[in-house]
Steps between C-alpha positions, in 0.01 A plus 500: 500500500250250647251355314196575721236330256188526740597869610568626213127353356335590784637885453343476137183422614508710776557801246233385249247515800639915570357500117876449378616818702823518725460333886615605848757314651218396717368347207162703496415779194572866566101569395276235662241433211235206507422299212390172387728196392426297215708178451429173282607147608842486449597841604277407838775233524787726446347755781376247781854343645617856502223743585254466787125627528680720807755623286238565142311763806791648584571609102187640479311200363166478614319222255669294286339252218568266230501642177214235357239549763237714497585856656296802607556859388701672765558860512750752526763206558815373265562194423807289483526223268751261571405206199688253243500717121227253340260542265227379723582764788579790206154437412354529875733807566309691164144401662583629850654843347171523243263471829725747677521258819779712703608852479815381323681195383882437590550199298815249544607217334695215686732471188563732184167584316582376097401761291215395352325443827582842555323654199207309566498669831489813357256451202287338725491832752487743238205358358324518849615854555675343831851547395559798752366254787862310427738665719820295457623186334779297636716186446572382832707214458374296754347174347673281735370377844790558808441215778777610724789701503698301296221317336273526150303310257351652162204304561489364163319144497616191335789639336687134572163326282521768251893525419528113498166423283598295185253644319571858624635751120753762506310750525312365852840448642616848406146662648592294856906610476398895427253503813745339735765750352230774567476379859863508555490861355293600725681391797840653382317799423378515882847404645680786211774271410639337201647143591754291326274192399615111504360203409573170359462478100205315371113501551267769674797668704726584235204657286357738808868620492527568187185698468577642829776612410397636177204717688763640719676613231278708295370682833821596596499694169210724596578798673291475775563128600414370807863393616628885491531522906682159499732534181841643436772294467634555934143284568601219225764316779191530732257320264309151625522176299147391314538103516231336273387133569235293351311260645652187328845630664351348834190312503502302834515822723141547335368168569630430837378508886714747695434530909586832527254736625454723201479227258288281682260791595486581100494119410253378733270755563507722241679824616325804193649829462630441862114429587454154679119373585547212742218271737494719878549293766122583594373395116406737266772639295756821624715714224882563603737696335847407508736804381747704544326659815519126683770499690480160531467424163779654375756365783377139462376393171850353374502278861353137428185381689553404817762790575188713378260327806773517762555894405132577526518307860776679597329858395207394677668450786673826503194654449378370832792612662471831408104530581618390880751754517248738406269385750715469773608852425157648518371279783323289320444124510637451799796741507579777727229755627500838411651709783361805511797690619708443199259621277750690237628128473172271466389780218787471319495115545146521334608725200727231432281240548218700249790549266606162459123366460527530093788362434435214753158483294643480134751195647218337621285511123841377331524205772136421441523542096810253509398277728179465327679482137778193652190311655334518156847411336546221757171310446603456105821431573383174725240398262712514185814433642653834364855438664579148393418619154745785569778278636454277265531697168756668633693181567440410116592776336833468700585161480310502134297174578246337734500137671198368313302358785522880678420634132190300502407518866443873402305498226256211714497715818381825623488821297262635208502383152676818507771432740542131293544640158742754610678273723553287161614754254749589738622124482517581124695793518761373787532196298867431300340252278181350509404180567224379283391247731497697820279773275257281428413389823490912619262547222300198652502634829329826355270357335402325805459808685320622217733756412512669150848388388492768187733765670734214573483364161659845403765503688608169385477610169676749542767341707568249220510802267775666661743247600773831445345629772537158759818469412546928613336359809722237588778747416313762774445230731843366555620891501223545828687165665814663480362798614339385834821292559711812479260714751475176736735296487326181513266292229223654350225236685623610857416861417184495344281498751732778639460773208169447379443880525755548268443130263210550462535290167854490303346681182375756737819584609624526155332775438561683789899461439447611152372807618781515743712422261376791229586698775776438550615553126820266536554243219255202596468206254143500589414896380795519266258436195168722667445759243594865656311852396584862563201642399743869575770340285538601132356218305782347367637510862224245639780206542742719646722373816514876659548462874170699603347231312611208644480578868528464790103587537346617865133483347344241236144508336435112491202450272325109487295543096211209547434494914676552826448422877554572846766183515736729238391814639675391802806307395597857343433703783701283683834479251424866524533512913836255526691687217792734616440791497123404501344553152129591355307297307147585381304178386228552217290216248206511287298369758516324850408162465438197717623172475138446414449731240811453346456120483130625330670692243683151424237339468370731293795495294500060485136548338608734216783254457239189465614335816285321777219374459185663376282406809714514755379627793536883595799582788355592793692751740 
């Protein structure tokens, strides 16, 4: 039973466009009806990695709108609504029905519509006299955005600022733990299975889990749950692992450079909803989407950098190849002249030719789109000096220091205030103890660059707050030396340059064999103590040892509370490739964050704390 996340989201929306009726396997309706789609911001999010303007035409859709701008009466025509349960769009739903805008209304909700929401929907169209204009009411489930196939985010913002906030009550943490619990709902719900959940004890993880677990509970008591195709008890050695994480679990694989492709496409420029706006190579700026449907995309985003420019050279040149060969085949440029007395042959020669002209086409816009993408990449990576900044975190949070002259050659060269500040809460982090003096004079150094020192402040703090959790490090660390000296054979400084696909920091690889490890389900010191949940299990039963509960896994839900990235993304998809037999794991977080705006919510986070100084200079990107 795979979990096909994007799919099986894809086929949801697919059916609420057919007006929630049954599909071909073609994926078209039986009945070919036009109407009108009406989405608000965040369900526009949820619909635009997935669902094309190509593909909204060939449902049927012939306009589509936000829900708060102005729209014009349109006859004869239903509309679907496809909207977050608010107040706010309640409200705008009642005033479209009242002014009998479309024939008639097929409302859905991304999540589960509370109830009073619901009544004011109806009072509110039975006092217009429009309550026959509603046609249908769903929950969809859906209130989670799908990136890639094994790829989501609930798009919730700050959720790191607000679950870490000192001056953040009980009852704001609880509002922030039931809509990430909500979120993960929803994406269960899509997928129709019930997972065994892990996590370590303590803090944000532990709680979604609980609560998770909880809501799973009292829906499989209704009748008409959502699970019913994927229950029974023959599917329960079949079910996927939910591994829970928060943020403080792993902070540097937020904060730090990466040079693979994905990561530095998302880092540097910005990659949105798979959307990237980058400089053309003529000026003016060009749109790219990089998806699923990128063939190039999807083969070479985990290579680093320069792999990435010697692949697109290499598909250029193949592409040039194989426009000769179709020249010389039809007599073109230069190649052999038609002979008139083999005509069957030239014609089919030509067919082939005319064939192979779209295909040879498409290559050509993904050579163009990637070549103009690495020479964008390529110019910040010169002026910032994106790969010594790489190298050399990576080389710290290995070796857990920093020669001080290199330390502060950084922070006085290249790079943006960004790039510096980053760059030095990493030395933080990789740090076994810190050296007062040798702090000092990195604080110095970013002051000189004028650099808002408040995010690093924070970590400090909260590195002398938790010196449990340095001495865990150290504990991790030495565990990682072993490691690579059992896979290699030699020291650990000999093969660092050598696996920095795979290191890309040491607490980066932690979690990665955690997960690995979880699925595993053998006794591990390290997950021996991570709280386990059969939300399926009686409820006295939730610590039980039974066999289908411990594993082995082949699929894991691994879920980042407070931010993820592109760097974990793909350190899981590739523990996922070299396991035997090869496993599935589906990555989701609150949000996707870059170093940038994660190191923004720190700051964020240093100011409600009191720390740095008051007019400190703003970080600039």
């Amino acid at each position: 039973m795979a979990l096909h996340l994007r799919q099986k989201q894809t086929e949801c929306i697919v059916r609420m466009l057919n007006l929630n009726q049954p599909v071909n396997p073609s994926g078209t309706a039986n009945e070919e009806v036009y109407k009108i789609l009406i989405y608000d911001k965040f369900c526009q999010n949820i619909l635009s990695p997935l669902i094309h303007v190509k593909d909204l035409r060939k449902h049927g859709v012939t306009l589509y709108f936000l829900i708060d701008k102005d729209r014009k009466l349109v006859h004869d025509v239903p509309a679907v609504y496809f909207v977050q349960a608010s107040q706010v769009n309640i409200q705008r739903i009642v005033a479209d029905a009242s002014r009998s805008l479309y024939d008639s209304f097929h409302l859905n909700f991304s999540s589960s519509i509370p109830r009073p929401l619901l009544e004011d929907l109806a009072s509110g169209t039975l006092n217009s006299n429009s309550l026959d204009r509603i046609s249908k009411v769903h929950d969809q489930y859906l209130e989670f955005v799908t990136l890639e196939d094994d790829l989501f985010s609930l798009a919730q913002k700050s959720c790191h600022v607000q679950l870490n906030d000192p001056s953040a009550g009980d009852r704001e943490i609880e509002e922030i733990i039931e809509r990430i619990v909500s979120g993960l709902f929803c994406v269960l719900a899509t997928l129709v299975v019930v997972p065994i959940i892990r996590c370590p004890r303590g803090g944000p993880a532990e709680m979604v889990a609980v609560a998770l677990d909880q809501r799973l509970r009292d829906h499989l008591l209704s009748k008409n749950n959502l699970f019913t195709e994927g229950g029974g008890f023959a599917s329960s050695f079949q079910r996927p692992i939910l591994c829970l994480f928060d943020r403080n679990f792993e902070l540097s694989v937020a904060i730090q450079h990466d040079f693979r492709y994905r990561p530095l496409v998302h880092d540097v420029l910005g990659l949105r909803l798979n959307r990237l706006n980058v400089q053309g190579e003529k000026g003016g700026m060009k749109s790219f989407e990089l998806d699923s449907s990128d063939p190039f995309w999807v083969t070479n985003g985990s290579l680093e950098f320069p792999e990435v420019a010697v692949e697109i050279e290499n598909q250029l040149n193949k592409y040039k190849k194989d426009v000769d060969e179709v020249n010389k085949r039809t007599g073109g440029s230069g190649g052999a002249e038609f002979d008139g007395a083999d005509l069957i042959g030239n014609t089919k020669h030509l067919m082939n030719a005319v064939n192979s002209l779209p295909e040879l086409t498409e290559r050509k816009q993904v050579i163009d789109k990637h070549t103009n993408i690495a020479t964008v990449l390529l110019g910040e990576i010169k002026e910032r000096s994106l790969d010594s900044y790489t190298k050399k975190e990576n080389d710290m949070m290995v070796r857990g220091g920093i020669d001080r002259a290199e330390l502060l050659g950084v922070l006085k060269g290249k790079g943006t205030k960004m790039d510096k500040l980053r760059f030095a809460i990493i030395y933080l982090i990789s740090s076994e103890t810190i050296n007062q003096l040798e702090v000092e004079s990195v604080e110095a150094a970013l002051k000189e660059s004028e650099v808002d020192t408040t995010a690093f402040q924070y970590v400090k703090k909260i590195k002398s707050l938790n010196v449990s959790l340095a001495s865990a490090n150290s504990a991790s660390r030495s565990n990682i030396v072993d490691w690579a000296e059992k896979l290699y054979g030699q020291s650990i400084s000999a093969v660092t340059a050598g696996v920095k696909n795979l290191l890309s920091s040491d607490r980066q690889l932690v979690m990665a064999r955690t997960v690995e490890a979880l699925m595993e389900g053998k006794p591990n010191p390290e997950i021996d103590s991570y709280l386990l949940l059969d939300p399926r299990a009686p409820k006295s039963g939730a610590g039980t040892s039974s066999s289908h509960l411990k594993g082995p896994f082949k699929e894991a839900i691994v879920f980042m509370i407070g931010g993820g990235n592109y760097v974990e993304y793909g350190s899981l998809q590739e523990l996922a490739k070299h396991q035997q037999p090869v496993k599935h794991v589906i990555y989701g977080t609150t949000e996707i964050l870059t170093g940038v705006e994660f190191v923004e919510q720190l700051t964020v986070l240093g100011q409600k704390m009191g720390l740095g100084s008051v007019d400190a200079p703003s970080v600039s990107h």
